[in-house]
C-alpha positions in Angstrom: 15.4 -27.7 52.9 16.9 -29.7 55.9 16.1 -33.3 53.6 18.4 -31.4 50.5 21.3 -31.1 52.4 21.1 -34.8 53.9 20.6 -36.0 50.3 23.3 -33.5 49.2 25.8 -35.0 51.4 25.2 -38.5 50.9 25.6 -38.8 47.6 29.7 -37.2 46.6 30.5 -39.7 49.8 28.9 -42.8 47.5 30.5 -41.6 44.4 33.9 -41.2 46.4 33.4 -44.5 47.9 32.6 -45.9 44.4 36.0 -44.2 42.6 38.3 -44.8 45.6 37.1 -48.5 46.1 36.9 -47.8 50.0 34.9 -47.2 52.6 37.1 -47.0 55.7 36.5 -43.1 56.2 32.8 -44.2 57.6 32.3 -45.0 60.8 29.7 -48.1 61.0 28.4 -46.1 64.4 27.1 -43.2 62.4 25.7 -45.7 59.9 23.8 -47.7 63.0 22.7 -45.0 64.3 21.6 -42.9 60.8 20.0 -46.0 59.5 17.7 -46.2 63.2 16.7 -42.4 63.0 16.2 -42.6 59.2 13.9 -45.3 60.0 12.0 -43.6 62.5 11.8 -40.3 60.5 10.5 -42.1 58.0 7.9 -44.1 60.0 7.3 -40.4 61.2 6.0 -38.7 58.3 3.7 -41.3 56.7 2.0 -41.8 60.3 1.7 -38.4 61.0 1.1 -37.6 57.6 4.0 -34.8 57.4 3.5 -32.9 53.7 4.4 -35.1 50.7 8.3 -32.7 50.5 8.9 -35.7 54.1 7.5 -38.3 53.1 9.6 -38.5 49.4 12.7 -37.4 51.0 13.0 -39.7 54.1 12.7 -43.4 52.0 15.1 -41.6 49.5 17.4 -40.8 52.6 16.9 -44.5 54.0 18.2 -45.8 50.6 20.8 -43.9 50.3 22.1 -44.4 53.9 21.6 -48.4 53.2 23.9 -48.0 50.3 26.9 -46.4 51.8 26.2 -49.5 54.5 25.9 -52.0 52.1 29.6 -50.1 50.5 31.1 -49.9 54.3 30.7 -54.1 54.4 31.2 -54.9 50.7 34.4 -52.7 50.1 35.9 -53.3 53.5 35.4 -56.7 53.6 37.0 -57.4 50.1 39.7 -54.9 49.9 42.2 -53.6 52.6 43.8 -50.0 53.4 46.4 -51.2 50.6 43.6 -50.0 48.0 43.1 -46.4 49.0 47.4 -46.4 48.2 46.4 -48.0 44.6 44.4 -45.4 43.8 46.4 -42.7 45.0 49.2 -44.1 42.8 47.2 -45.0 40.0 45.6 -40.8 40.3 49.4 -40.2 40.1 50.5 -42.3 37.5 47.7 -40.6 35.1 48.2 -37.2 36.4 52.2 -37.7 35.1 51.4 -39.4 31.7 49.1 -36.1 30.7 
């Protein structure tokens, strides 16, 4: 139950990321330190053999936490804090024109 709600949390941040074009609202210490534990939770469960629900879920949860690092670098690297204001005026541009 605990690996759903990791997975369900992870993925409307991606999405957001993906419409917004930014990543800034992450903080690259909770990715460090999320990608390390995933890691280790995942070494976890196929070493100890945790049941099959653990050891699905945690490389799932280490992918998923290496994509929003991967969008961290990628979208903060190529676009600035200017973006997140195109978007916001580009949401408010459509919302006007319906």
């Amino acid at each position: 139950l605990s690996r759903l709600g990791f997975l369900g949390y992870m993925l409307p941040q991606i999405i957001q990321n993906h419409k917004k074009r930014t990543a800034e609202a992450l903080s690259n210490t909770f990715l460090n330190l999320s990608l390390f534990l995933t890691t280790l939770d995942m070494i976890s469960a196929w070493c100890l053999q945790w049941g099959w629900p653990n050891q699905i879920a945690t490389p799932i949860l280490l992918l998923l936490t290496i994509t929003l690092k991967l969008q961290k670098k990628l979208l903060t690297t190529h676009h600035g804090p200017l973006q997140t204001v195109d978007y916001e005026l580009q949401q408010h541009l459509q919302n006007k024109s319906i």
